[in-house]
PAGUMAR-665877 format. One record per residue (C-alpha): x, y, z; residue in three letters; residue number from 0. Coordinates in steps of 0.25 Angstrom, whole numbers. Example, Ala and Ser with C-alpha at 12.3 -4.5 7.8 and 13.67 -1.06 7.14 Angstrom:
REM PAGUMAR-665877
(node (49, -18, 31), 'ala', 0);
(node (55, -4, 29), 'ser', 1);
END
This chain:
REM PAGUMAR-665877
(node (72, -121, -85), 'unk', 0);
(node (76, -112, -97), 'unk', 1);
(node (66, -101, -89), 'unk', 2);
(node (74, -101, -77), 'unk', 3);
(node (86, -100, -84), 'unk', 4);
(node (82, -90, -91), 'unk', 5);
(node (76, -83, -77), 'unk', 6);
(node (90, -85, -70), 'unk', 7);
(node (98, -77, -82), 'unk', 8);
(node (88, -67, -81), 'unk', 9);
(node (92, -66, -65), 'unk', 10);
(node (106, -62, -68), 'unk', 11);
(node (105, -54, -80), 'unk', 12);
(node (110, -38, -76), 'unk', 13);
(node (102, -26, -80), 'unk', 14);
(node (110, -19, -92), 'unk', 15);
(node (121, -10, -87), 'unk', 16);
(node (118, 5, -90), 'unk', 17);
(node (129, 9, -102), 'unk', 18);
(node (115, 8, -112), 'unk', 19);
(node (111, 23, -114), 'unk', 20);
(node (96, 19, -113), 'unk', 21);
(node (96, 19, -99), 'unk', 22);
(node (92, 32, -91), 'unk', 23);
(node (98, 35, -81), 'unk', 24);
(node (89, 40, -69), 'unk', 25);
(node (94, 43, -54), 'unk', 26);
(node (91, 36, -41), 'unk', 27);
(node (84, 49, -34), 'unk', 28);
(node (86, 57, -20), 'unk', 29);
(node (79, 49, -9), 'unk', 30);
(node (64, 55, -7), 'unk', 31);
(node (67, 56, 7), 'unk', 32);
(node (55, 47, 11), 'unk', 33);
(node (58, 32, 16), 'unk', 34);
(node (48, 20, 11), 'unk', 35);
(node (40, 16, 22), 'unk', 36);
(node (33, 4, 17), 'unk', 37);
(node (28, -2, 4), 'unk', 38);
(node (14, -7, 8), 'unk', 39);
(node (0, -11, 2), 'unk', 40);
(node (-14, -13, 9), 'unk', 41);
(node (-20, -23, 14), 'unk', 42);
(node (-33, -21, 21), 'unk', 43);
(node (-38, -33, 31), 'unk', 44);
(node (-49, -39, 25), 'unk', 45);
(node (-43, -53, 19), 'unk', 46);
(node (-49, -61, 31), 'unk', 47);
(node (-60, -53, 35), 'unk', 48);
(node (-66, -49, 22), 'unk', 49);
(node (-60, -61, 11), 'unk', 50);
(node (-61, -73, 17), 'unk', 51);
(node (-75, -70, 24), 'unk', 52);
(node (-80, -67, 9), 'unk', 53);
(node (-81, -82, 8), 'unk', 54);
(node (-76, -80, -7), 'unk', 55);
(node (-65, -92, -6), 'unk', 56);
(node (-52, -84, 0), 'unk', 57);
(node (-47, -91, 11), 'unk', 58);
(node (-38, -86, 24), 'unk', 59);
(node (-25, -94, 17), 'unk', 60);
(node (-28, -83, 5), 'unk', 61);
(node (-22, -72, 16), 'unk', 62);
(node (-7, -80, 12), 'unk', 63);
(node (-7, -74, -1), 'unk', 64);
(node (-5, -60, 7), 'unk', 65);
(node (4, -64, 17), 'unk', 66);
(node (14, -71, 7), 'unk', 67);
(node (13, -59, -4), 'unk', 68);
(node (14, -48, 7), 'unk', 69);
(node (26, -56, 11), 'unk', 70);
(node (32, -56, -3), 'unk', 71);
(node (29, -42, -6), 'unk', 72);
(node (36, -37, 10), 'unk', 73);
(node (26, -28, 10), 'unk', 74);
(node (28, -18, 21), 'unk', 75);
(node (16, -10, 23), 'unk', 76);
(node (1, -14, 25), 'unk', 77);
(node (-10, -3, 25), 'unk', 78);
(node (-21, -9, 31), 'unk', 79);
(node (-38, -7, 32), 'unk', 80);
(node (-43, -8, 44), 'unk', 81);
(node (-59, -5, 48), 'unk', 82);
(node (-64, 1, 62), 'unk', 83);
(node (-75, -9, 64), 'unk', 84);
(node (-68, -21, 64), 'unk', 85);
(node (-61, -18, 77), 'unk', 86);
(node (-74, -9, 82), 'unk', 87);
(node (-85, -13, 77), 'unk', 88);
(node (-92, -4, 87), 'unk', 89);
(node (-87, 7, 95), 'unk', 90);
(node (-80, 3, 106), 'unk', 91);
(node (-89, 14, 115), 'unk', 92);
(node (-93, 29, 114), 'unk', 93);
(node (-80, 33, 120), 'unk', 94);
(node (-70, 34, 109), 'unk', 95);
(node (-57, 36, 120), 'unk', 96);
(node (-61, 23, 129), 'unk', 97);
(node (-59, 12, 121), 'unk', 98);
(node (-65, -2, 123), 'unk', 99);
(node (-56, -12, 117), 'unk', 100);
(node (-66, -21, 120), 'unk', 101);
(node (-76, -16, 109), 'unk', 102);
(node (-65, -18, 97), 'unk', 103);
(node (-65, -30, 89), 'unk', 104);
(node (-52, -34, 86), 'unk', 105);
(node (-54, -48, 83), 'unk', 106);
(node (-64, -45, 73), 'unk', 107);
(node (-61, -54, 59), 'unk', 108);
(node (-59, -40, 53), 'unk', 109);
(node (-47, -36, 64), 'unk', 110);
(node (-41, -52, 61), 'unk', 111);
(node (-41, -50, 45), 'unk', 112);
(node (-33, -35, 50), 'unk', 113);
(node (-24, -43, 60), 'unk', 114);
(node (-20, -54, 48), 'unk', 115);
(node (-14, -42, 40), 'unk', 116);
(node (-8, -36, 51), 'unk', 117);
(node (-3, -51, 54), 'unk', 118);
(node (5, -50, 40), 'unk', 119);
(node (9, -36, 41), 'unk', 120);
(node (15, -40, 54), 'unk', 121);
(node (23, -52, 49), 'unk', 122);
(node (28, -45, 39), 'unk', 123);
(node (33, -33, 47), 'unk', 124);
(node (24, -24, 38), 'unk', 125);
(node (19, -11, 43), 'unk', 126);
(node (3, -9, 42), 'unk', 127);
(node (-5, 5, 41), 'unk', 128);
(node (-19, 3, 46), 'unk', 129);
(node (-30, 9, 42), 'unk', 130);
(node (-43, 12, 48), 'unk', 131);
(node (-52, 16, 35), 'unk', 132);
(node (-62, 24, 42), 'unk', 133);
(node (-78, 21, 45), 'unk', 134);
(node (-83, 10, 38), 'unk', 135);
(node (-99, 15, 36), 'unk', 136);
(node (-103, 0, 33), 'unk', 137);
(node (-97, -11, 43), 'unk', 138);
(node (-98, -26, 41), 'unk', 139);
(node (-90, -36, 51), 'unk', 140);
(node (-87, -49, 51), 'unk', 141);
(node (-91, -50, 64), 'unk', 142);
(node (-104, -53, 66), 'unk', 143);
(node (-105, -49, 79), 'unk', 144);
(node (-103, -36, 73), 'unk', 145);
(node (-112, -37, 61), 'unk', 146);
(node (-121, -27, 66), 'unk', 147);
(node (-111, -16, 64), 'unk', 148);
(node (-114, -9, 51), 'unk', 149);
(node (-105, 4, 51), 'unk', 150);
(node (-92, 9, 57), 'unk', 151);
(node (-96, 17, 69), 'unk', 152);
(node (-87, 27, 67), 'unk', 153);
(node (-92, 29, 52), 'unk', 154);
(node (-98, 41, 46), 'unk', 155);
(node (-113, 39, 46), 'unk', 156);
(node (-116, 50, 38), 'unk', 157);
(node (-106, 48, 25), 'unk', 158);
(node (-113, 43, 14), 'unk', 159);
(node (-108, 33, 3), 'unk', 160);
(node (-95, 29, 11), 'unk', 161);
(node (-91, 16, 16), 'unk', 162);
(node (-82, 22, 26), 'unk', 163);
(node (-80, 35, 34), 'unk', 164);
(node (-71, 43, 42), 'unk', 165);
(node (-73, 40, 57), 'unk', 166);
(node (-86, 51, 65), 'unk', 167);
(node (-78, 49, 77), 'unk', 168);
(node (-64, 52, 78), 'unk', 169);
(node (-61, 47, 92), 'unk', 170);
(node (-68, 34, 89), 'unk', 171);
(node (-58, 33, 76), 'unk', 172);
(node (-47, 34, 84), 'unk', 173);
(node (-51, 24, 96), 'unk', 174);
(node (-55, 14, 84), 'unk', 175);
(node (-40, 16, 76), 'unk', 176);
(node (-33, 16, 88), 'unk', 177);
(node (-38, 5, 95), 'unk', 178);
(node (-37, -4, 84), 'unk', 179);
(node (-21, 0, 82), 'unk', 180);
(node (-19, -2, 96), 'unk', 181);
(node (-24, -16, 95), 'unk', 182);
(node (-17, -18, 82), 'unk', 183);
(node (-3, -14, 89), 'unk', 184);
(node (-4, -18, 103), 'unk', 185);
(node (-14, -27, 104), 'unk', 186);
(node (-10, -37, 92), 'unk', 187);
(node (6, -31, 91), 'unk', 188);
(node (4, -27, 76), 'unk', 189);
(node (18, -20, 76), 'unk', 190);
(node (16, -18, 61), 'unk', 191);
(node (4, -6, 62), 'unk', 192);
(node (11, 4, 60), 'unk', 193);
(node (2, 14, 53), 'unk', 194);
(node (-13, 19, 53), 'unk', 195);
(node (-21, 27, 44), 'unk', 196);
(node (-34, 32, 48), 'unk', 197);
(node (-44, 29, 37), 'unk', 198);
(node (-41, 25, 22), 'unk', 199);
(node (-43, 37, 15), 'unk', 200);
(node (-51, 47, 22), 'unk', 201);
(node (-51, 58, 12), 'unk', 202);
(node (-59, 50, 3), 'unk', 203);
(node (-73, 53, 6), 'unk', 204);
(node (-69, 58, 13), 'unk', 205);
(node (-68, 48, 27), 'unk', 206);
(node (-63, 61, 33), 'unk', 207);
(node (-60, 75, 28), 'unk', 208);
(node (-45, 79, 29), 'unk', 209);
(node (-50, 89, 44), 'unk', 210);
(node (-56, 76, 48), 'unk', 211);
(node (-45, 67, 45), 'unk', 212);
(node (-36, 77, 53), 'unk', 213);
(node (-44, 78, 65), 'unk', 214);
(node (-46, 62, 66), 'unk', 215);
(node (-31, 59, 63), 'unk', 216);
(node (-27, 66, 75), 'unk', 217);
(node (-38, 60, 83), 'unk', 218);
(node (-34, 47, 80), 'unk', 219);
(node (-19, 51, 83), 'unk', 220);
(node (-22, 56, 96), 'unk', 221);
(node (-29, 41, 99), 'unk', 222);
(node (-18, 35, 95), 'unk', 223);
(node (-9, 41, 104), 'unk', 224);
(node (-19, 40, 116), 'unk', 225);
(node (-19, 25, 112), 'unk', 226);
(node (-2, 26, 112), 'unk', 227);
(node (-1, 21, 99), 'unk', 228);
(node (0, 32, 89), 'unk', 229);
(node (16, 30, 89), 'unk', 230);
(node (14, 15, 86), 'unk', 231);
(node (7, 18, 72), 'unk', 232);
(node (9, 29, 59), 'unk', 233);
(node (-5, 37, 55), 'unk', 234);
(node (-4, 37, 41), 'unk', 235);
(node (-12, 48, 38), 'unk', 236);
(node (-19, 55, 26), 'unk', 237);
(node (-23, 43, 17), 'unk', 238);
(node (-28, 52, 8), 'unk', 239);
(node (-33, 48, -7), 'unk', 240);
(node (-22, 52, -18), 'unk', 241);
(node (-31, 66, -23), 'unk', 242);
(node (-35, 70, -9), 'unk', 243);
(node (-22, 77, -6), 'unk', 244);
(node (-27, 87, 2), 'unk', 245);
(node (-31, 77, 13), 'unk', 246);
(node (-16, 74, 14), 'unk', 247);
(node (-12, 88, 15), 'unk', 248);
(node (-23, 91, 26), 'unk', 249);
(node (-17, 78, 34), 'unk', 250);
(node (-3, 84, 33), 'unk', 251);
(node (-4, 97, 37), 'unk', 252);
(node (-14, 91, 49), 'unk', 253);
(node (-8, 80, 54), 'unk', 254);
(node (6, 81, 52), 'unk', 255);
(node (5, 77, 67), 'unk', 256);
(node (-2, 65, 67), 'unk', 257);
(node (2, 57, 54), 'unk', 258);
(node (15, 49, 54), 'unk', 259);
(node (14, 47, 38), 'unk', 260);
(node (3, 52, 26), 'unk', 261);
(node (-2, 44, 16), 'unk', 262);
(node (-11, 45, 4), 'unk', 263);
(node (-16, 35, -6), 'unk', 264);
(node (-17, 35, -20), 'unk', 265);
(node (-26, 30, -35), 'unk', 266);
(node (-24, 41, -44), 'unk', 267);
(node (-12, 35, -53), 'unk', 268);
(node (-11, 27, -64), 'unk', 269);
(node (-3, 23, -75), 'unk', 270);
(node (-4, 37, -83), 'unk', 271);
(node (-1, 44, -71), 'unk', 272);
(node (14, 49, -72), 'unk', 273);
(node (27, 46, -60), 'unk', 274);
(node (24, 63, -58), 'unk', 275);
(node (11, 62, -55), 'unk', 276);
(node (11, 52, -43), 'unk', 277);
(node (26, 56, -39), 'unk', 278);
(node (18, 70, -36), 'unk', 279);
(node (5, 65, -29), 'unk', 280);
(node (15, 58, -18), 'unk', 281);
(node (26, 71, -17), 'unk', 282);
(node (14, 78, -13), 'unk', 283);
(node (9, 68, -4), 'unk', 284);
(node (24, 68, 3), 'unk', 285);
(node (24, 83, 2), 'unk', 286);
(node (11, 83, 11), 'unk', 287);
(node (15, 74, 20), 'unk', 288);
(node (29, 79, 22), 'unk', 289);
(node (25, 93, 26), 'unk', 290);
(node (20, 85, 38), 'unk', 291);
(node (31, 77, 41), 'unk', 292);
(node (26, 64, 36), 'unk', 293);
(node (28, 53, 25), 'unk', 294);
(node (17, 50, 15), 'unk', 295);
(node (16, 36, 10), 'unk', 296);
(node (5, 32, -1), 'unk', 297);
(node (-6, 23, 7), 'unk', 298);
(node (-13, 16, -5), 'unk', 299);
(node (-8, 19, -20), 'unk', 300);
(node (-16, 12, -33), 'unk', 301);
(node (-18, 16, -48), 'unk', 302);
(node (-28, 26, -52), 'unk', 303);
(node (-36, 14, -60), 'unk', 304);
(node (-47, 12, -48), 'unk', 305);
(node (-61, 5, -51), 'unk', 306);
(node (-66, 12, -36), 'unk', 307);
(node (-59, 8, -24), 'unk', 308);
(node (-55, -7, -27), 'unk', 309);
(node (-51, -8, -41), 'unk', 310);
(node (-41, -2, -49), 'unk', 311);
(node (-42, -6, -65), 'unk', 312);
(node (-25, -9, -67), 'unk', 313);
(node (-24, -20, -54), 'unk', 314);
(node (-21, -31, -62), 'unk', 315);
(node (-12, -24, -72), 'unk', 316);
(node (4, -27, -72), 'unk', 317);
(node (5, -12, -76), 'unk', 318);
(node (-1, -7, -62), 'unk', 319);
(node (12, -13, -54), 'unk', 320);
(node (21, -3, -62), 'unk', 321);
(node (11, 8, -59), 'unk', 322);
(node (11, 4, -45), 'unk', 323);
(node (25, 4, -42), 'unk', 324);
(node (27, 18, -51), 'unk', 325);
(node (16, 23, -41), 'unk', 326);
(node (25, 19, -28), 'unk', 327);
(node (38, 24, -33), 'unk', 328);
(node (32, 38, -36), 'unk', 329);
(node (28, 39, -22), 'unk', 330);
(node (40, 34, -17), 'unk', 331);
(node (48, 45, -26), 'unk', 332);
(node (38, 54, -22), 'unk', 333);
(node (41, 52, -8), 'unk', 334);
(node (31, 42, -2), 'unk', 335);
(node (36, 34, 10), 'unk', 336);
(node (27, 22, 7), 'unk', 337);
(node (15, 15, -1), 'unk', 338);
(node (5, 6, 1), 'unk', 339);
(node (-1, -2, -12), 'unk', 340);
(node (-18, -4, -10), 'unk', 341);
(node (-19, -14, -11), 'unk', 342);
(node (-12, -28, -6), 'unk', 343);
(node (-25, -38, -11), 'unk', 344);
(node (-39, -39, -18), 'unk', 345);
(node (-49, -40, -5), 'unk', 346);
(node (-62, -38, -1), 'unk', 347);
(node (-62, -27, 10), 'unk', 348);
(node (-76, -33, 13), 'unk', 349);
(node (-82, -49, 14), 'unk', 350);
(node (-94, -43, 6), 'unk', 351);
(node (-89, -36, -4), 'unk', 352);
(node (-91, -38, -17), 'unk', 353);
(node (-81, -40, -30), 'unk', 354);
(node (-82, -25, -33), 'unk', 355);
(node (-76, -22, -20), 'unk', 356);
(node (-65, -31, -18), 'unk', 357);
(node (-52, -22, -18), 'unk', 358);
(node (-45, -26, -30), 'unk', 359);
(node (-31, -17, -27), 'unk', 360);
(node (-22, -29, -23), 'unk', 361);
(node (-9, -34, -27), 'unk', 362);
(node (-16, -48, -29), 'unk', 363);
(node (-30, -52, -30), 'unk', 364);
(node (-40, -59, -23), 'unk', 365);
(node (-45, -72, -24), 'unk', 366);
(node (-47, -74, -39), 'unk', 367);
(node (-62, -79, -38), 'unk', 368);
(node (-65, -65, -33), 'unk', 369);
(node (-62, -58, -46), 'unk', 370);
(node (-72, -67, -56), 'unk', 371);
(node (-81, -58, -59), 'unk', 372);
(node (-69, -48, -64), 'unk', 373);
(node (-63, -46, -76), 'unk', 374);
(node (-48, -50, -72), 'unk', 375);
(node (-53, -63, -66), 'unk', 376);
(node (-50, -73, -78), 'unk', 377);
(node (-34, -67, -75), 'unk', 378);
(node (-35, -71, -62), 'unk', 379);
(node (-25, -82, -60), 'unk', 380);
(node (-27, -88, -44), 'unk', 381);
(node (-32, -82, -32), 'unk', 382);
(node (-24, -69, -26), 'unk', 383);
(node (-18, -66, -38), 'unk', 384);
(node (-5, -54, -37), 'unk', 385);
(node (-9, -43, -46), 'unk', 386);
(node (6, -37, -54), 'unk', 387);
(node (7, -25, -46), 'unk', 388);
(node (9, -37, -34), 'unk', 389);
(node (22, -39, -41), 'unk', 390);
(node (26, -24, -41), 'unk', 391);
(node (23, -19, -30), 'unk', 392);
(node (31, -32, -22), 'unk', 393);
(node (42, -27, -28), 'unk', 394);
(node (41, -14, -21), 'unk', 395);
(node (37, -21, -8), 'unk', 396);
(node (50, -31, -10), 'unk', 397);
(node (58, -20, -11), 'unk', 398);
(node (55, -6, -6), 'unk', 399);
(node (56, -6, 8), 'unk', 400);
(node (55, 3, 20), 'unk', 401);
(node (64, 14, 23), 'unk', 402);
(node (70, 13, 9), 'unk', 403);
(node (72, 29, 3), 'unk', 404);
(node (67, 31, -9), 'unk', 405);
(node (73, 38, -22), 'unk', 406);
(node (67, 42, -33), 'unk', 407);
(node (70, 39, -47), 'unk', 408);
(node (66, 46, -58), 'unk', 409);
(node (64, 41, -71), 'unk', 410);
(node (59, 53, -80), 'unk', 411);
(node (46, 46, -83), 'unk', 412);
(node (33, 47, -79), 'unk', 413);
(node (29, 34, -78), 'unk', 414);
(node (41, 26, -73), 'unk', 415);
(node (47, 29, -61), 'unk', 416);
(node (58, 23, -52), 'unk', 417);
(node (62, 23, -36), 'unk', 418);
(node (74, 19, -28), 'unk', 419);
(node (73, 13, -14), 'unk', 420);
(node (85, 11, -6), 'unk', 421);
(node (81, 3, 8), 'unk', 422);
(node (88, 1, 21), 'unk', 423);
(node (97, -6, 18), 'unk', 424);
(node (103, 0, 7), 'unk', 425);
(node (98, -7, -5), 'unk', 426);
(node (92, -1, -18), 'unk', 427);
(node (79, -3, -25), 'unk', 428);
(node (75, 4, -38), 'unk', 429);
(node (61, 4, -42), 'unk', 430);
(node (55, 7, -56), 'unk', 431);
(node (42, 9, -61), 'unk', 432);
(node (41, 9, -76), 'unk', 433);
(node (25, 13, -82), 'unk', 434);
(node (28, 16, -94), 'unk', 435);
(node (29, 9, -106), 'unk', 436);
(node (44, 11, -108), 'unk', 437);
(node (57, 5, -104), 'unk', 438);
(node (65, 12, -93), 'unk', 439);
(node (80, 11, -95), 'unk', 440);
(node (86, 16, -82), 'unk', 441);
(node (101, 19, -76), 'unk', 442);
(node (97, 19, -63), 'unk', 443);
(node (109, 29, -55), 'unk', 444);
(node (110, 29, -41), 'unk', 445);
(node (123, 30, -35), 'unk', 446);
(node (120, 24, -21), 'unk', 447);
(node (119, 11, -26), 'unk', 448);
(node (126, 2, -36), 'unk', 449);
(node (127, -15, -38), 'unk', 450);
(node (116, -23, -43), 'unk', 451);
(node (101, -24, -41), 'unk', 452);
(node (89, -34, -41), 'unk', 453);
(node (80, -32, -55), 'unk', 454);
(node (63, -34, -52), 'unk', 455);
(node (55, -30, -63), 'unk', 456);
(node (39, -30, -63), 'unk', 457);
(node (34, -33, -77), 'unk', 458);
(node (24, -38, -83), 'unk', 459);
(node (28, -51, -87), 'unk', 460);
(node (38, -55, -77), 'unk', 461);
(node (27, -54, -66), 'unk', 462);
(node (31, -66, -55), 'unk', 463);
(node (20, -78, -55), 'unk', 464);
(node (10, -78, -44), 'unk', 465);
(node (15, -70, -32), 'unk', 466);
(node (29, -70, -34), 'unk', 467);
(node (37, -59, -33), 'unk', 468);
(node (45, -52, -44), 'unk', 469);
(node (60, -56, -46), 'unk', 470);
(node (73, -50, -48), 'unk', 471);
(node (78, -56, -63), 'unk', 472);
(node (86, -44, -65), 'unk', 473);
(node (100, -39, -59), 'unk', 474);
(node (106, -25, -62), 'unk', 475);
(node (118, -18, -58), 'unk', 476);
(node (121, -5, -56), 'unk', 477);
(node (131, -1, -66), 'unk', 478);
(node (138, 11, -56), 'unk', 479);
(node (128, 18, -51), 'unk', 480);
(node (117, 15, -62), 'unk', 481);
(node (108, 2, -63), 'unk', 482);
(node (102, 1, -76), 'unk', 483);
(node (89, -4, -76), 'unk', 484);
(node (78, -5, -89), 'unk', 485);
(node (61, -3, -82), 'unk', 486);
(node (55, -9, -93), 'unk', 487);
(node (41, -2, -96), 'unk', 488);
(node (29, -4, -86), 'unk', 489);
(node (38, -12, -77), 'unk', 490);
(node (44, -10, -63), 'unk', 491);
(node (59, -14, -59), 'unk', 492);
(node (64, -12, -45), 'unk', 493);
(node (77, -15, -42), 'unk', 494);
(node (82, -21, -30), 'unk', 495);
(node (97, -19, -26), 'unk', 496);
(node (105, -32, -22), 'unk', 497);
END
């Protein structure tokens, strides 16, 4: 009882007016000009196809730990992995302009693990990017009327060492991704693909070099319209890797025609990295793509602490949800119209894969029997267990939303950073990133807004139970036009106007 008392007083104390001279004042910036599109993560279909058919105790009820925490987070935005072989194991024909539907296996358990999360995506009125990630050079189905297919017919024979390649026949790649969309959006009435990318990051390797890329875009853009639905879907295009700029630049000045929007992904920043540094890498991705016309949104972003592919060394740490949310404001002060966090669980991407492989970039883990021969294991309290950046990045899903402007704010540091969002209807949100080690006390002047606002805070031991989400405890009111607001170090704060 004394507790909750003590909880309620907390609920109605105000923040300290702003007549201490401590607090710095800083300034509500211009608008960058550049509306948020969507605040997303990825979450690639393999919960019913791979997990559950590992036989490693996950059961189909599991799936409702997703559906209720994407509920809670409102997430708007899914990028999702799709392969070619589990709608067309085999080609269709030799003729890649006459298609035979009948050849496509859309009921594959492959297309019914897509299908569930497109289900959720769907309900929640969400927007989903697909993504075709190229030619899978080794092909195991669960099908076993397919087990004899070994290899993606459209894959690169000849490319050594790979897992997957770019397509060898771009009329075939184009018959595959369109048929599939034209099924997903007319067939099965999934109003909620909006988007495509063709192929996860195809300047790695690379899938395709930058000419080759070109040419197969606009292949698979004439497709699309052949097929009469290129006006129904975005190409997202680029999704280039955060140091190969030039492949960027090369889709810019190439197909200013044929992309609706640009992205690029990134791992190259970390905790020592300064606000300037990443600020700058996305300006320049907004500059390239705005000498084309087009937005330029962040596909996938991490830390720079990778172990290869599916590991980085900071995932568990509460530290890594400040750096997170530092990361996003940048690019969004930078210009960036949207981001998408890689990624939403731990999973298998494959029924065989061993523990090495397991992606282990969630918001929450996996089932915690997986993880016993790992280090963490003995901190593991239950099965699907939310990692801290969970609780900080629900705070910008909660609350930034689409077609807010953005304005930067600048806090004349290099490791703290702040953002105001102002949304459709009028209301506020002010965002703060502190990463360093010192306090931030800040008079916060804009004067568009005055009244008072709703105080969350993401610190280390205030950290909600289980899945809940974090709480308003705080109120503050603007004293004119200044809110006076103390970021306490290595913290985030977002306020929320009433």
């Amino acid at each position: 009882m004394k507790n909750r008392i003590i909880s309620l007083f907390i609920m109605f104390i105000t923040v300290i007016s702003c007549n201490k001279k401590e607090y710095t004042d800083v300034f509500v910036g211009v608008p960058t000009g550049t509306e948020l599109e969507a605040m997303g993560t990825e979450l690639d279909p393999h919960f019913f196809s791979q997990n559950l058919t590992r036989n490693d105790g996950s059961k189909e009820s599991d799936w409702q730990y997703v559906v209720d925490r994407v509920k809670k987070m409102e997430l708007q935005k899914f990028r999702v992995m799709v392969l070619p072989q589990w709608y067309e194991p085999v080609n269709d024909n030799n003729d890649p302009h006459i298609t035979d539907i009948g050849k496509f296996t859309f009921d594959s358990p492959e297309m019914q693990s897509l299908y569930k999360v497109l289900d959720l995506a769907q309900e929640q009125q969400m927007e989903v990017c697909i993504v075709v990630w190229g030619c899978p050079v080794n092909v195991s189905l669960l099908d076993p009327g397919y087990s004899h297919v070994k290899t993606c017919f459209m894959a690169d024979q000849d490319k050594e060492g790979v897992w997957i390649t770019g397509p060898v026949d771009y009329d075939e790649w184009a018959e595959n991704f369109s048929t599939l969309i034209k099924h997903l959006i007319e067939d099965r009435d999934y109003s909620c693909v909006k988007e495509i990318t063709p192929m996860n990051e195809p300047d790695g390797g690379p899938l395709l070099t930058s000419s080759e890329y070109i040419k197969m875009a606009k292949v698979l853009d004439s497709r699309f319209k052949k097929e009469g639905i290129r006006e129904k879907v975005r190409f997202n295009l680029s999704d280039n890797t955060d140091t190969r700029t030039f492949y960027l630049v090369d889709c810019a000045e190439n197909l200013s025609d044929v992309a609706d929007v640009f992205n690029s992904h990134t791992y190259i920043f970390g905790y020592d990295t300064p606000n300037d540094v990443i600020y700058d890498w996305e300006k320049n991705n907004v500059n390239i793509a705005a000498q084309a016309g087009k937005k330029h949104l962040v596909g996938e972003f991490g830390s720079n602490q990778c172990v290869g592919a599916t590991r980085q060394r900071d995932i568990d740490l509460y530290a890594r949800g400040v750096l997170m949310t530092r990361l996003v404001l940048n690019f969004f002060n930078a210009g960036a119209a949207g981001v998408s966090y890689w990624s939403l669980i731990d999973q298998y991407y494959g029924r065989d894969a061993d523990y090495q492989q397991m992606q282990q970039l969630g918001l929450w883990k996996y089932m915690k029997e997986a993880y016993r021969t790992d280090s963490t294991y003995s901190r593991i309290k239950k099965d699907y267990e939310v990692r801290p950046q969970y609780y900080s990045y629900s705070l910008l899903t909660r609350f930034l939303k689409p077609g807010s402007k953005i304005y930067p704010i600048d806090l004349n540091d290099s490791y703290a950073i702040g953002s105001a969002f102002k949304d459709r209807e009028g209301k506020w949100t002010y965002v703060f990133a502190n990463g360093s080690d010192s306090p931030q006390l800040l008079a916060i002047n804009n004067a568009l807004v005055k009244g008072s606002f709703d105080i969350y805070r993401y610190e280390e031991n205030g950290l909600p139970e289980d899945d809940g989400l974090i709480m308003s405890t705080e109120t503050a009111k603007a004293d004119g036009e200044r809110l006076c607001l103390e970021v306490r170090e290595n913290s985030v704060v977002l306020c929320r106007q009433k």
